[in-house]
N, CA and C atoms of all chains as a GROMACS GRO file, in nm:
protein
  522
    1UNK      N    1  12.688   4.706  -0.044
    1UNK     CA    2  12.824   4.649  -0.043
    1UNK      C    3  12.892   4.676  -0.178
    2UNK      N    4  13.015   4.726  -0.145
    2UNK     CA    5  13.067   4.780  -0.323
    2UNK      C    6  13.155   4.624  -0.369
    3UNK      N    7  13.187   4.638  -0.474
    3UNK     CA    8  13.213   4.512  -0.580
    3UNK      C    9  13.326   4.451  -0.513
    4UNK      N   10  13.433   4.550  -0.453
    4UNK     CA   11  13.574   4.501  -0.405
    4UNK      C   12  13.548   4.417  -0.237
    5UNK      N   13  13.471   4.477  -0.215
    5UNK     CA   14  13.397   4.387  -0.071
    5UNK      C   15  13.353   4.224  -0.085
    6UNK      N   16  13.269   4.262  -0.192
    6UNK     CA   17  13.178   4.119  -0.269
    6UNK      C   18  13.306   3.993  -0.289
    7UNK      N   19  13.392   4.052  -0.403
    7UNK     CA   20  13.482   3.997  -0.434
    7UNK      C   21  13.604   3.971  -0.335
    8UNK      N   22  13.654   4.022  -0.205
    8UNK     CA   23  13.700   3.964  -0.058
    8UNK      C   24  13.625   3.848  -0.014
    9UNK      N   25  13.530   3.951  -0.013
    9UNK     CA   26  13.396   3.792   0.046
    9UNK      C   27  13.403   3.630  -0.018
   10UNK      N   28  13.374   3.673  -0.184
   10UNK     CA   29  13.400   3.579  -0.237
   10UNK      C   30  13.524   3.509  -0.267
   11UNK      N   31  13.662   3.561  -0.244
   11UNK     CA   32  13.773   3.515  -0.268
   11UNK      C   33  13.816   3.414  -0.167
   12UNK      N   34  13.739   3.524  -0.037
   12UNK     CA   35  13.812   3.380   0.075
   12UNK      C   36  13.688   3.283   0.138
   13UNK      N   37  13.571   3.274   0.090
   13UNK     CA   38  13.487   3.149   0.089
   13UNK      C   39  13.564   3.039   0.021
   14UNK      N   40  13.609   3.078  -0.133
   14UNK     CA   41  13.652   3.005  -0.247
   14UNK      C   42  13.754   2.969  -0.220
   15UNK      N   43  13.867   2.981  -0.114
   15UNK     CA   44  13.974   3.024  -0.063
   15UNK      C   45  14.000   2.919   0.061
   16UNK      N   46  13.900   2.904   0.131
   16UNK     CA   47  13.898   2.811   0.266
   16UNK      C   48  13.797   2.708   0.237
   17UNK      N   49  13.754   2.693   0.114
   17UNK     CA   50  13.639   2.598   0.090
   17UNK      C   51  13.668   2.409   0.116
   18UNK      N   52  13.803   2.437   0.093
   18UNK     CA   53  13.841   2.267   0.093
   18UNK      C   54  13.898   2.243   0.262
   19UNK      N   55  13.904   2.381   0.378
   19UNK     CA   56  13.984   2.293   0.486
   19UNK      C   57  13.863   2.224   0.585
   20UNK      N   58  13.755   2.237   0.532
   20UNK     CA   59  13.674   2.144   0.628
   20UNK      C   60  13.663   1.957   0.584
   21UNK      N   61  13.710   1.987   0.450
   21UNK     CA   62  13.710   1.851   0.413
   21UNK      C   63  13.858   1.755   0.470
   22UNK      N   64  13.978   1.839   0.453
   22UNK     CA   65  14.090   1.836   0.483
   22UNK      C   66  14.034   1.745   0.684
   23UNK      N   67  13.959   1.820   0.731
   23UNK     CA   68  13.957   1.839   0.833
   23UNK      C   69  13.851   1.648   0.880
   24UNK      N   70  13.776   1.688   0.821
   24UNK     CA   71  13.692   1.546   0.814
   24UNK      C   72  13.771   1.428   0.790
   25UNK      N   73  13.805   1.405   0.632
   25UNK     CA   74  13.949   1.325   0.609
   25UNK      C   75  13.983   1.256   0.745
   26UNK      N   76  14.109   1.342   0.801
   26UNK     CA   77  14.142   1.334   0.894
   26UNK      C   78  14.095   1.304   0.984
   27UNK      N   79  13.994   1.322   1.032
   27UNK     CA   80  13.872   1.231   1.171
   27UNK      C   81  13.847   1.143   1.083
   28UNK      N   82  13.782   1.121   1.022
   28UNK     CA   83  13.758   0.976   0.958
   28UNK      C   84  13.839   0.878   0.904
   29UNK      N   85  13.968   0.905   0.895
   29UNK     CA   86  14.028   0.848   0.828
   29UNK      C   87  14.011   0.781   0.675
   30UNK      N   88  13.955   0.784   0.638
   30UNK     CA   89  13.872   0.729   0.506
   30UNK      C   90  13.812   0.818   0.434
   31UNK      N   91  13.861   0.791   0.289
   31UNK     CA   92  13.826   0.890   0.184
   31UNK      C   93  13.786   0.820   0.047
   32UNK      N   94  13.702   0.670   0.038
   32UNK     CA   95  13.646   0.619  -0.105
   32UNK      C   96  13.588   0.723  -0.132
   33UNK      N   97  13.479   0.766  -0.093
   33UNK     CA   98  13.387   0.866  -0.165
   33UNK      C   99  13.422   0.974  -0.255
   34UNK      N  100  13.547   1.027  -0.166
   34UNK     CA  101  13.630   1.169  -0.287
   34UNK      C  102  13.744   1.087  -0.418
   35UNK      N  103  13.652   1.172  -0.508
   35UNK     CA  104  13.731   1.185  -0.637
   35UNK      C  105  13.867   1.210  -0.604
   36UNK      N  106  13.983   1.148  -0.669
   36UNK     CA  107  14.097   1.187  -0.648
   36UNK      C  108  14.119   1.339  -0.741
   37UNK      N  109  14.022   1.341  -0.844
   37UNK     CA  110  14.019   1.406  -0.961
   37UNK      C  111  14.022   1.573  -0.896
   38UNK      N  112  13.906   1.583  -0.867
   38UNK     CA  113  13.887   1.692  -0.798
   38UNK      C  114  14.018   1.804  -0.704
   39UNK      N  115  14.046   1.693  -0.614
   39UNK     CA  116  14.179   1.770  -0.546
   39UNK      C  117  14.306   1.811  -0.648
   40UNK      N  118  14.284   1.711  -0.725
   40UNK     CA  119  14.440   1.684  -0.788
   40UNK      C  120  14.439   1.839  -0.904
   41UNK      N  121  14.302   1.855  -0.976
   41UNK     CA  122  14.265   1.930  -1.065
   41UNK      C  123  14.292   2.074  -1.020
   42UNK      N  124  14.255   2.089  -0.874
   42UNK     CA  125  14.234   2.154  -0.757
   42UNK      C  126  14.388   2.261  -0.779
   43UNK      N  127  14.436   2.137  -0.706
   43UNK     CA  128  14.577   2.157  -0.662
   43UNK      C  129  14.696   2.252  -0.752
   44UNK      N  130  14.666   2.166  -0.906
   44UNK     CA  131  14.726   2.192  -1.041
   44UNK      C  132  14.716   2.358  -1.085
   45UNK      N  133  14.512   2.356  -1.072
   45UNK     CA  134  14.530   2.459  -1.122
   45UNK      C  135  14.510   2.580  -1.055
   46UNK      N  136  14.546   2.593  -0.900
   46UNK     CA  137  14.534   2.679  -0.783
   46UNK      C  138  14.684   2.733  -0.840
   47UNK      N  139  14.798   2.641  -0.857
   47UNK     CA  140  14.926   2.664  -0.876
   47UNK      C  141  14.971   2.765  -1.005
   48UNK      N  142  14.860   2.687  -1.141
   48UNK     CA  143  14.878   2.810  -1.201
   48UNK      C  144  14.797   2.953  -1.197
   49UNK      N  145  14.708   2.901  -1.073
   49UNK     CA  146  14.698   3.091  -1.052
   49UNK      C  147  14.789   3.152  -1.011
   50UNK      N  148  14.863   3.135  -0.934
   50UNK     CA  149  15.018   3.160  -0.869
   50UNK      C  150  15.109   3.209  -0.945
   51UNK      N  151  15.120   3.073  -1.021
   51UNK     CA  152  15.231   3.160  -1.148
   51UNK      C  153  15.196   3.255  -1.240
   52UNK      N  154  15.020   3.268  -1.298
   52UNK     CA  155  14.990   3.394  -1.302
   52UNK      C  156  14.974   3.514  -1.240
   53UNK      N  157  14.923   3.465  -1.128
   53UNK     CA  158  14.982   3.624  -1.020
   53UNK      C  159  15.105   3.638  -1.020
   54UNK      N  160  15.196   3.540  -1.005
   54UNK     CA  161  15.356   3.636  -1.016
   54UNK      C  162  15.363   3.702  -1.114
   55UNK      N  163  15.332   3.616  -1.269
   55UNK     CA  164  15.360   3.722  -1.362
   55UNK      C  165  15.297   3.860  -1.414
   56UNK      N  166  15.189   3.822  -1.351
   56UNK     CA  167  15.117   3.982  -1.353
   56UNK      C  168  15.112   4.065  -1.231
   57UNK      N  169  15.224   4.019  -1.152
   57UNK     CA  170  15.248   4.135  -1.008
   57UNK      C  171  15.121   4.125  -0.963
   58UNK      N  172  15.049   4.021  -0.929
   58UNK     CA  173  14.931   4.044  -0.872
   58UNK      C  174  14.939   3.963  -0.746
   59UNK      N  175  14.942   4.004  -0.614
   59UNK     CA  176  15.010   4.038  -0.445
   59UNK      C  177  14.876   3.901  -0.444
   60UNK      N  178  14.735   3.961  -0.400
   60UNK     CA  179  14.618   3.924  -0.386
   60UNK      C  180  14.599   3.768  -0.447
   61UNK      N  181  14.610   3.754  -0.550
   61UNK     CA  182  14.588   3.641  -0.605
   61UNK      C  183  14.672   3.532  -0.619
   62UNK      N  184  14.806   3.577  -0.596
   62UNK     CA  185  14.903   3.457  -0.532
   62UNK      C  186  14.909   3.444  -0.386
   63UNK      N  187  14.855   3.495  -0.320
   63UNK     CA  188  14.808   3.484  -0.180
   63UNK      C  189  14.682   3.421  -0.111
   64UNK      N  190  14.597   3.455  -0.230
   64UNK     CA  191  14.499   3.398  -0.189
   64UNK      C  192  14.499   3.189  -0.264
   65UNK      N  193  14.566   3.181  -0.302
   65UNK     CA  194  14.571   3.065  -0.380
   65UNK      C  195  14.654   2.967  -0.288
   66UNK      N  196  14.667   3.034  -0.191
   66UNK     CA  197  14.840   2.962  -0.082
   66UNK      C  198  14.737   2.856  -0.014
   67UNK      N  199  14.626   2.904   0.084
   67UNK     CA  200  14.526   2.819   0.118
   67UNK      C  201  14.510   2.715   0.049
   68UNK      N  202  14.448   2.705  -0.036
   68UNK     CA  203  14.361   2.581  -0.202
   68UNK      C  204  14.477   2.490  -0.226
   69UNK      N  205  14.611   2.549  -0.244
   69UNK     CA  206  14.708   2.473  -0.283
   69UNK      C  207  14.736   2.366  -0.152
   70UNK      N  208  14.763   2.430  -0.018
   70UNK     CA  209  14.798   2.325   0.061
   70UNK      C  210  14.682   2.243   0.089
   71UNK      N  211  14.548   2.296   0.092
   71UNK     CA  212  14.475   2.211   0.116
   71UNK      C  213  14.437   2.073   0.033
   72UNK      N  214  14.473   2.108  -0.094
   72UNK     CA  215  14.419   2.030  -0.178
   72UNK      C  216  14.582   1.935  -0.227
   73UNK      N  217  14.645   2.012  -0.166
   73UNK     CA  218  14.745   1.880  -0.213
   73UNK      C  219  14.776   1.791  -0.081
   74UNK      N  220  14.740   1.856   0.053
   74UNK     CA  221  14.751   1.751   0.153
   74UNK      C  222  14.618   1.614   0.122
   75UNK      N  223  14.470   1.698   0.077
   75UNK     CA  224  14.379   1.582   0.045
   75UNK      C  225  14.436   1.509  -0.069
   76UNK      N  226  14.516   1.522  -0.205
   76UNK     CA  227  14.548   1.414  -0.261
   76UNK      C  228  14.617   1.330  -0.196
   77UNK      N  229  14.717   1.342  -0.118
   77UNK     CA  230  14.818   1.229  -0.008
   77UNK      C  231  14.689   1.175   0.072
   78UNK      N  232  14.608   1.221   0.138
   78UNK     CA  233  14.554   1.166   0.223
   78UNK      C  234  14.449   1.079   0.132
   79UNK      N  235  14.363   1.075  -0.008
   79UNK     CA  236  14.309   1.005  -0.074
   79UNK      C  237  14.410   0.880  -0.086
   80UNK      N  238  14.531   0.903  -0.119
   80UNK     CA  239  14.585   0.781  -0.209
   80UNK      C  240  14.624   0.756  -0.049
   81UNK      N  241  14.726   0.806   0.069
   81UNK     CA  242  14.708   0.716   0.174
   81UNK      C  243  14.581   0.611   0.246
   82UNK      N  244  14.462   0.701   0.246
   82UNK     CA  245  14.354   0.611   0.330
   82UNK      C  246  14.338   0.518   0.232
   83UNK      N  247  14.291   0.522   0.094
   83UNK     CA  248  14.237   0.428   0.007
   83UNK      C  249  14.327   0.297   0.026
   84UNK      N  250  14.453   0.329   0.014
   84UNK     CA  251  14.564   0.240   0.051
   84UNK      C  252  14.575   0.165   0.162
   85UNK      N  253  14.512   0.225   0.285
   85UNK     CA  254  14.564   0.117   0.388
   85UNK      C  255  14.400   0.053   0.411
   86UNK      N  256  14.287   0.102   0.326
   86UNK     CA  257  14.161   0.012   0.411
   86UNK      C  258  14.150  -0.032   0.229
   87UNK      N  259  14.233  -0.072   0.165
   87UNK     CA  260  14.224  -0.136   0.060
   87UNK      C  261  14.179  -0.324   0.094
   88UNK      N  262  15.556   3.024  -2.291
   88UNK     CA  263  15.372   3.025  -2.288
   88UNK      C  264  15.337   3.190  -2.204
   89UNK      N  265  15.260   3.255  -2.232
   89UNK     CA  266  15.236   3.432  -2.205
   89UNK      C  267  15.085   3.395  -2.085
   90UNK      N  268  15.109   3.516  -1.999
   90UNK     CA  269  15.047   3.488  -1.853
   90UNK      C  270  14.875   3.459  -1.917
   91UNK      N  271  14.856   3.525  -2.002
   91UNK     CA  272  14.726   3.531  -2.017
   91UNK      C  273  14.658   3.356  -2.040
   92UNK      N  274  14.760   3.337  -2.140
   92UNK     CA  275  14.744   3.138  -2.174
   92UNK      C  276  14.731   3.051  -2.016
   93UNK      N  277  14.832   3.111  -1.923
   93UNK     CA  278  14.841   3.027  -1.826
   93UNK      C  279  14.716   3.040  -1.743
   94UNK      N  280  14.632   3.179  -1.727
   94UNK     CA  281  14.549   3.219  -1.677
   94UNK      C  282  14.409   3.139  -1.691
   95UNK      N  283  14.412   3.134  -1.838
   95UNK     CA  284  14.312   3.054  -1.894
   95UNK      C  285  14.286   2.873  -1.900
   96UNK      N  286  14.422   2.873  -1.910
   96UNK     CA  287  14.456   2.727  -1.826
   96UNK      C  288  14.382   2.684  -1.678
   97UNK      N  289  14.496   2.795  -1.627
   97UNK     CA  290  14.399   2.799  -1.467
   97UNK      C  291  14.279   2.779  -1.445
   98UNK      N  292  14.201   2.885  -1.500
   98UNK     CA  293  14.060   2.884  -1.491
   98UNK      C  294  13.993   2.785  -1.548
   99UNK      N  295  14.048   2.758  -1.612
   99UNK     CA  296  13.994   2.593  -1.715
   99UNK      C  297  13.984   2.494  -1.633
  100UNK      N  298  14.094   2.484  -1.562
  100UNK     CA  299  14.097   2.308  -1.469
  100UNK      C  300  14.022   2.388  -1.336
  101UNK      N  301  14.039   2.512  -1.272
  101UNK     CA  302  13.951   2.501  -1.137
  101UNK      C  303  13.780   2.505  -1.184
  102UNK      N  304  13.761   2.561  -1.260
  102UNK     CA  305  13.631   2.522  -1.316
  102UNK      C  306  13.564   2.401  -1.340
  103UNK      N  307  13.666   2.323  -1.381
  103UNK     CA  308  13.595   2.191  -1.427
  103UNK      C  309  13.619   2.096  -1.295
  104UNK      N  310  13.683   2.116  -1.225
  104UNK     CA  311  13.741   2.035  -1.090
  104UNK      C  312  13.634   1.951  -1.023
  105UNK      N  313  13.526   2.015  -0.994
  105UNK     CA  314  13.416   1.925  -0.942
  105UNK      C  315  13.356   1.839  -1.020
  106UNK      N  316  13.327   1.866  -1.156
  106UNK     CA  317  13.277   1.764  -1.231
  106UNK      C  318  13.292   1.601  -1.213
  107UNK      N  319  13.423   1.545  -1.204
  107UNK     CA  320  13.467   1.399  -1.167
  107UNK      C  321  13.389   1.358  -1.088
  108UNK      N  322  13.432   1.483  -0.906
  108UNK     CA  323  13.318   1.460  -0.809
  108UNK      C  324  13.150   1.416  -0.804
  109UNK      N  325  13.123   1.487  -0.851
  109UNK     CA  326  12.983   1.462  -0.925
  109UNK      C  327  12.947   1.329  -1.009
  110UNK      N  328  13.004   1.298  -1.121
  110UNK     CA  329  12.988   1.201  -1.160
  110UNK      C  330  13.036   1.035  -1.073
  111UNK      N  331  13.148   1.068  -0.978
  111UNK     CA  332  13.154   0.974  -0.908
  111UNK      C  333  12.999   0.967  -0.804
  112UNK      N  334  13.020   1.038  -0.722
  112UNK     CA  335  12.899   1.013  -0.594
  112UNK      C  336  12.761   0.996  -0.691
  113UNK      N  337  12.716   1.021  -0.842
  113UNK     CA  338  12.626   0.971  -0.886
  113UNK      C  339  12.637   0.828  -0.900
  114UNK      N  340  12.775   0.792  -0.977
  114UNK     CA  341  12.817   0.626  -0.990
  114UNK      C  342  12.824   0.569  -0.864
  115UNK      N  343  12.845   0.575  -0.730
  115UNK     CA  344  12.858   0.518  -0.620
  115UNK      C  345  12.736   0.549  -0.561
  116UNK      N  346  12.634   0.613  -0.566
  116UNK     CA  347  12.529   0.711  -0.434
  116UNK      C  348  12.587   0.672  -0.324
  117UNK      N  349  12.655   0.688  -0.280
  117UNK     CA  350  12.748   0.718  -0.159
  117UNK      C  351  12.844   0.843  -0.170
  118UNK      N  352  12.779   0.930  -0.021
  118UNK     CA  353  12.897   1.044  -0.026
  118UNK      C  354  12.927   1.089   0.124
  119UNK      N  355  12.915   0.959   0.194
  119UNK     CA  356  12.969   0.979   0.356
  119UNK      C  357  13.040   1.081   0.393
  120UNK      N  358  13.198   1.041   0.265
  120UNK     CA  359  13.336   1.075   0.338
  120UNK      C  360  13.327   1.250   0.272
  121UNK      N  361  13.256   1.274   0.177
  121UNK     CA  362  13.243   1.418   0.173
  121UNK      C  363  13.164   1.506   0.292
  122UNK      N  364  13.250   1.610   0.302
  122UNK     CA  365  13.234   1.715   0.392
  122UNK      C  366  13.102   1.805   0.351
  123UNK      N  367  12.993   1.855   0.378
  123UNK     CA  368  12.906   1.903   0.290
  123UNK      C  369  12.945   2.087   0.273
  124UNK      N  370  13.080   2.112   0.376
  124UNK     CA  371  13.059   2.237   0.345
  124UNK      C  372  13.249   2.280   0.225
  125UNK      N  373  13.228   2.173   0.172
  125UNK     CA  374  13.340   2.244   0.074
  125UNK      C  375  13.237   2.278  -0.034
  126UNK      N  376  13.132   2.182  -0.093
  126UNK     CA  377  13.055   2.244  -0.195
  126UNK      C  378  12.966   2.367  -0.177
  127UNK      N  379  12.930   2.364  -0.013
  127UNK     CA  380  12.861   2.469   0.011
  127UNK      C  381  12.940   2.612  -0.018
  128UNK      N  382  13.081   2.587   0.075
  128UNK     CA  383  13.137   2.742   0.051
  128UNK      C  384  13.170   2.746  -0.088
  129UNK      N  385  13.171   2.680  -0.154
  129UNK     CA  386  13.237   2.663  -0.309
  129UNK      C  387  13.095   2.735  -0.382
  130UNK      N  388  13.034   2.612  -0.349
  130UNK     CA  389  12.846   2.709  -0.431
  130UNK      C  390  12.812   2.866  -0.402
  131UNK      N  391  12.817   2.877  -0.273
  131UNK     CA  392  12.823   3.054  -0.228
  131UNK      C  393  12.934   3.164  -0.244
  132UNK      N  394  13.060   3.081  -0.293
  132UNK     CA  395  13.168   3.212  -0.294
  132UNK      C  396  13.216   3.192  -0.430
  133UNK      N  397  13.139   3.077  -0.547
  133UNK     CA  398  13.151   3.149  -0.741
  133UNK      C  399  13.025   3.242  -0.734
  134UNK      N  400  12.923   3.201  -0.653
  134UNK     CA  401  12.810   3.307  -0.666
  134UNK      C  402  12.830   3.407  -0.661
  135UNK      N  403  12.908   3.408  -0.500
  135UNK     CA  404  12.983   3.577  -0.514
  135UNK      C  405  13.105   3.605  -0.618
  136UNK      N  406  13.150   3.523  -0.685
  136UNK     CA  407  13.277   3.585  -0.786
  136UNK      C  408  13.139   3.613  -0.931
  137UNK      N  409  13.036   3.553  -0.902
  137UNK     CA  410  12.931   3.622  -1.014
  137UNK      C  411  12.928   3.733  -1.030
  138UNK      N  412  12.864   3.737  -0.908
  138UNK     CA  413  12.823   3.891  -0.858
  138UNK      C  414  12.917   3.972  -0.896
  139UNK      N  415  13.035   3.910  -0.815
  139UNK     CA  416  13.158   4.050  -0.860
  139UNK      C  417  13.176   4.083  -0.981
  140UNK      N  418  13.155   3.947  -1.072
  140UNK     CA  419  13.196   4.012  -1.217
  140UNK      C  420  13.056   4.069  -1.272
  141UNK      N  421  12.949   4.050  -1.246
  141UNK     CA  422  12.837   4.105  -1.340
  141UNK      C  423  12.874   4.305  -1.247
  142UNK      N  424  12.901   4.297  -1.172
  142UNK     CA  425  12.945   4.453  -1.084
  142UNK      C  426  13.059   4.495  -1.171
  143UNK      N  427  13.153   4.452  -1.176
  143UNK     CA  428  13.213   4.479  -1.267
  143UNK      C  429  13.249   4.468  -1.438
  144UNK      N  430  13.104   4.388  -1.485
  144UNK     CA  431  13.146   4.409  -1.608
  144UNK      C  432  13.288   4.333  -1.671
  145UNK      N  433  13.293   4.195  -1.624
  145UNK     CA  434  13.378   4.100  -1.656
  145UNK      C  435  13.321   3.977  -1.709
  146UNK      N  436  13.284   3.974  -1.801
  146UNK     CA  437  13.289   3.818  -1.868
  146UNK      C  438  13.313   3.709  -1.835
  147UNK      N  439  13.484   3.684  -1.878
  147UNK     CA  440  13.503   3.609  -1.826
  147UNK      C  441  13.480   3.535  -1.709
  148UNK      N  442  13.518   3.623  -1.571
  148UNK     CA  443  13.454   3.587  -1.478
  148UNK      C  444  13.324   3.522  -1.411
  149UNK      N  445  13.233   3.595  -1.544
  149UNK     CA  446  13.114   3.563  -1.488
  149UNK      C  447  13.060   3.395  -1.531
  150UNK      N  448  13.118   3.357  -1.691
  150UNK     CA  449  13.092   3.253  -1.751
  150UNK      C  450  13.225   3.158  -1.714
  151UNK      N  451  13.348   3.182  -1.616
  151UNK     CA  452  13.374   3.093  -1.544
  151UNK      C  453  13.316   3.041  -1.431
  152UNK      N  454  13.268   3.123  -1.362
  152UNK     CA  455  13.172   3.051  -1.258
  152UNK      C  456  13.025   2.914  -1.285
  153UNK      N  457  13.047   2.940  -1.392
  153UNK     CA  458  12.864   2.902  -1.407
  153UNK      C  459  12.896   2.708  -1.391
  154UNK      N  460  13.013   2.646  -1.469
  154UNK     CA  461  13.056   2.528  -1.415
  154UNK      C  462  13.045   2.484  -1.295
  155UNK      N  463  13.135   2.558  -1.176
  155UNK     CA  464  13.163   2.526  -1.052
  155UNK      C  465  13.031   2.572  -1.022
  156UNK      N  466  12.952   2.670  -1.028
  156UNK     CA  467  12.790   2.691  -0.941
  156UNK      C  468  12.753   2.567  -0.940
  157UNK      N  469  12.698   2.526  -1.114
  157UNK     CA  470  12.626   2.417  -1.098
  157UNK      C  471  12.686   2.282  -1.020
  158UNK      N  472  12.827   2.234  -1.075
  158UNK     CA  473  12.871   2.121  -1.027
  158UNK      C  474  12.833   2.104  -0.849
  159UNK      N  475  12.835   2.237  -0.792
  159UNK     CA  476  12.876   2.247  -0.631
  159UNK      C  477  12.712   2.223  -0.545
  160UNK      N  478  12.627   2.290  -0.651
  160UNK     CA  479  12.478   2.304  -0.634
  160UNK      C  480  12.491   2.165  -0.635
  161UNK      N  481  12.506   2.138  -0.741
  161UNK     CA  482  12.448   1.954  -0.742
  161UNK      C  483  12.480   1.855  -0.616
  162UNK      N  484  12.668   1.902  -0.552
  162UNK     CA  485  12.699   1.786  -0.483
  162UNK      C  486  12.612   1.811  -0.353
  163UNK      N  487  12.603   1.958  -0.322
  163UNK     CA  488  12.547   1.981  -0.154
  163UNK      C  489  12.418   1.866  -0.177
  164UNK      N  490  12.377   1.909  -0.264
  164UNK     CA  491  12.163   1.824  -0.317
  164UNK      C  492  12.230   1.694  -0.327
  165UNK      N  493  12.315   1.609  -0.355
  165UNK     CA  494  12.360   1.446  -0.369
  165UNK      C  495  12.408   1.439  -0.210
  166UNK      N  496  12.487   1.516  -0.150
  166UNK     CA  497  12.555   1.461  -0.061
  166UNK      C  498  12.454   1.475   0.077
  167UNK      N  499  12.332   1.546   0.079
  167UNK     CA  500  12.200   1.547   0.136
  167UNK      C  501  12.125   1.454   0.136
  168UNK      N  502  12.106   1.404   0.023
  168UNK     CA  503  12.030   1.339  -0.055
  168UNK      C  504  12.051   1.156   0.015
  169UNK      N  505  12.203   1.175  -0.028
  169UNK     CA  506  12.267   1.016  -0.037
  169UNK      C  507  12.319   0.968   0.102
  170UNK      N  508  12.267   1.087   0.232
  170UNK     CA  509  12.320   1.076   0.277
  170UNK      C  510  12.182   1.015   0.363
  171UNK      N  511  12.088   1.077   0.329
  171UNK     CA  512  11.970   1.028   0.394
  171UNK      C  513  11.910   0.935   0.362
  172UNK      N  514  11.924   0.865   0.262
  172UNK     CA  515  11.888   0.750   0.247
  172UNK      C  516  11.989   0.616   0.268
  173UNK      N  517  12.101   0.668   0.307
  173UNK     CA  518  12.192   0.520   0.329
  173UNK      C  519  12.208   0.547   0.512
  174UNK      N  520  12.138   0.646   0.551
  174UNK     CA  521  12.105   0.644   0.753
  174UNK      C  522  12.052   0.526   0.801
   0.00000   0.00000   0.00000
């Protein structure tokens, strides 16, 4: 497998890693266990990969960051919602 | 602020992102509401951004991963772990 394969592979594992949690969340309704930290950190700095791919014309890496961002900023709403209503 | 600063930014907070995680589900041993396959795809696809960078001869890359490996290694082994003993 050559390096640019590896690195597809690895971009979109790293890439779709948070929508099963997204996904759980949501059936369970309840989220004490997750760090708010994590998503929020997540979220922040998925965004400035973004604004570094724009500024370095890089197609791939502001694309691949589109995933991480929604995922991880729908799990911060859904942390501070569930925590909130089974408070 | 120049793309490269923001870059490093970036990589700074998604790197450290799991850490909180970790230290929470150690402070609680409870990790119900976690999904076990965000750490999983997370643990298997910096492995592969390893790989890619030791293939390519990137540094950086390679000694950004080594945070998120370990943090992600740890939660799959806690959220296994914590999960079988509070059944």
């Amino acid at each position: 497998m050559n390096p640019t394969n590896i690195g597809i592979v690895a971009g979109t594992l790293t890439s779709i890693a948070a929508i099963p949690q997204v996904i759980k969340t949501l059936k369970t309704r309840h989220a004490k266990d997750i760090s708010i930290w994590q998503p929020l950190l997540l979220a922040v700095g998925v965004t400035l990969w973004m604004v570094y791919g724009i500024l370095i014309h890089d197609l791939p890496l502001i694309l691949a960051n589109i995933t991480p961002l929604a995922c991880n900023g729908i799990l911060c709403g859904l942390k501070i919602y569930y925590d909130r209503i089974s408070a």
